[in-house]
C-alpha positions as a printed Julia matrix, in Angstrom:
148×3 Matrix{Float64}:
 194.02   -8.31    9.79
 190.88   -7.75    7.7
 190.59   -3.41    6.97
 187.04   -2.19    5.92
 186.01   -1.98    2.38
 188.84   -5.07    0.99
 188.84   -8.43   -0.52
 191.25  -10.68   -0.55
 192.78  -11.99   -3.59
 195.06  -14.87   -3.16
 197.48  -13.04   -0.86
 196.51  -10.03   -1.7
 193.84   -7.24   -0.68
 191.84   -5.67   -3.56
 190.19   -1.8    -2.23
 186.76   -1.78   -3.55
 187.17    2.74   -4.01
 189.0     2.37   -7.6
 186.95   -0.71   -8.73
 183.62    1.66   -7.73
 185.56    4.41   -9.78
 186.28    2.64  -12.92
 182.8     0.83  -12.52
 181.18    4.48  -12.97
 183.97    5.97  -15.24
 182.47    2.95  -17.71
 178.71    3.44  -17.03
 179.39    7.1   -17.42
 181.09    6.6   -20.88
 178.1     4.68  -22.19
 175.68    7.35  -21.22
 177.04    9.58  -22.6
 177.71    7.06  -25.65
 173.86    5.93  -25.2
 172.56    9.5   -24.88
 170.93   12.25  -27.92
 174.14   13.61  -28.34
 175.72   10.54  -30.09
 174.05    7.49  -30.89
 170.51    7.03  -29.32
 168.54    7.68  -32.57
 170.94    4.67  -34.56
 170.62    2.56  -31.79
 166.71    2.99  -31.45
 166.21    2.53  -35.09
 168.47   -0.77  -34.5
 166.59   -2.3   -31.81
 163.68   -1.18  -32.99
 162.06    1.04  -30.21
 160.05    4.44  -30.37
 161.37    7.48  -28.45
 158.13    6.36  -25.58
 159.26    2.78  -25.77
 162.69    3.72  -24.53
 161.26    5.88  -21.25
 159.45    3.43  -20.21
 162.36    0.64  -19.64
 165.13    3.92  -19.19
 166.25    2.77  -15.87
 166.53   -0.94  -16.53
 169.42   -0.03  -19.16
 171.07    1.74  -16.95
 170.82   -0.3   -13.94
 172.37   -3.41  -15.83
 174.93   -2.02  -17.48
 176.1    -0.52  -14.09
 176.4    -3.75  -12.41
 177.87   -5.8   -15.7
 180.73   -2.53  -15.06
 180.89   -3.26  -11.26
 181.31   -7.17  -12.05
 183.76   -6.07  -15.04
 186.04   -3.86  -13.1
 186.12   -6.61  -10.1
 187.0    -8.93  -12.67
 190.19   -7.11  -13.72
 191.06   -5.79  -10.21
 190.89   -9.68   -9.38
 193.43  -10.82  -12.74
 195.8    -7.94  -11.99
 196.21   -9.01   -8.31
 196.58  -12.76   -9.25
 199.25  -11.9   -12.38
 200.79   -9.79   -9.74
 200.57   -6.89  -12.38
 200.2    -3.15  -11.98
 200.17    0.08  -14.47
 197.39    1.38  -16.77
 199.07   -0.7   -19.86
 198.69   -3.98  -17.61
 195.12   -3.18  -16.71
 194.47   -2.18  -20.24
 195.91   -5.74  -21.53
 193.72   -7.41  -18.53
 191.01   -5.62  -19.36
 191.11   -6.54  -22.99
 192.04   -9.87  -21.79
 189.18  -10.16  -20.05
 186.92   -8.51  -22.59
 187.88  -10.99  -25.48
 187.08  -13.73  -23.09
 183.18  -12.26  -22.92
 183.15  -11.78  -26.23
 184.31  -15.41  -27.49
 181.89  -16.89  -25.04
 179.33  -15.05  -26.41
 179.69  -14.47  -29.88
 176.65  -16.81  -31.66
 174.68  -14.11  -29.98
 177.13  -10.68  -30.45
 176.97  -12.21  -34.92
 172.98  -12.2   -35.14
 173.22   -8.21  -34.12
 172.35   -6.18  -36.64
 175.0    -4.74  -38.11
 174.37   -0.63  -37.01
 173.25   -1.92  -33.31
 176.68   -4.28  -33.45
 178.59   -1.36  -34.1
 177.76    1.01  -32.0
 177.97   -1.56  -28.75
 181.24   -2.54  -30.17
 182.44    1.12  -29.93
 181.13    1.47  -26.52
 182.34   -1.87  -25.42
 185.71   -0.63  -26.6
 185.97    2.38  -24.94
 184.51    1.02  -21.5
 186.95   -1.92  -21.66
 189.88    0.8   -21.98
 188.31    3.09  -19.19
 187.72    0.11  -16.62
 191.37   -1.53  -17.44
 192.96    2.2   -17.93
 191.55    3.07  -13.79
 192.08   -0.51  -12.4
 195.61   -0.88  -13.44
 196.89    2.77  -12.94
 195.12    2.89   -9.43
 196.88   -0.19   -8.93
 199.24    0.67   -5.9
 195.73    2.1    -4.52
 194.06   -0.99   -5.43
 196.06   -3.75   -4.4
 198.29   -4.21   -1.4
 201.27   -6.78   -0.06
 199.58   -8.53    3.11
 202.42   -8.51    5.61
């Protein structure tokens, strides 16, 4: 019987509470990544925006990269339950799985970056893809159970 707040996947039933959680723990990370304390001057200078640029588009940012973490994190959640896999390594490895996948489908446009703004989205890409897989997979017995 269908339980609020689940998909199915294949046979099994993904719980949409740790996807929502790794989804934020990701957005989270790249605010903080994003924010004055770390790396908003480089990556202005590397998009090319003033300081008044940026707070006029601040909540677009924001409101993209939180549904490209919501998508992400459903994405693994979705692998793991297919691979029938569980544990924070296996989300991890799904989530880099996953992650490389992006990347190679994308990468005429992740080359012509320049090289500072390619960095620091690389580094926040990284960590994000290990927070997302890190959540999924060790919430895993949370996230994904046997239907009967």
């Amino acid at each position: 019987p269908y339980k609020p707040g689940e998909v199915k996947a294949g046979r099994k039933q993904i719980y949409h509470l740790p996807i929502l959680l790794a989804a934020f723990a990701a957005w989270y990370v790249g605010a903080i990544w994003h924010s004055h304390y770390m790396f908003r001057e480089r990556w202005m200078h590397a998009v090319g925006l003033t300081h008044a640029q940026v707070k006029q588009i601040v909540w677009w940012p924001h409101l993209l990269t939180a549904a490209i973490c919501l998508l992400f994190a459903y994405g693994v959640a979705w692998l793991l339950a297919v691979s029938h896999r569980k544990g924070v390594l296996q989300g991890v490895l799904m989530s880099a799985l996953l992650s490389g996948a992006v990347i190679a489908s994308s990468w005429y446009g992740i080359a012509r970056l320049p090289h500072d703004l390619f960095l620091i989205e690389a580094g926040y890409t990284v960590l994000a893809t290990l927070t997302v897989g890190a959540i999924v997979g060790g919430l895993y017995d949370k996230l994904v159970l046997r239907s009967h």
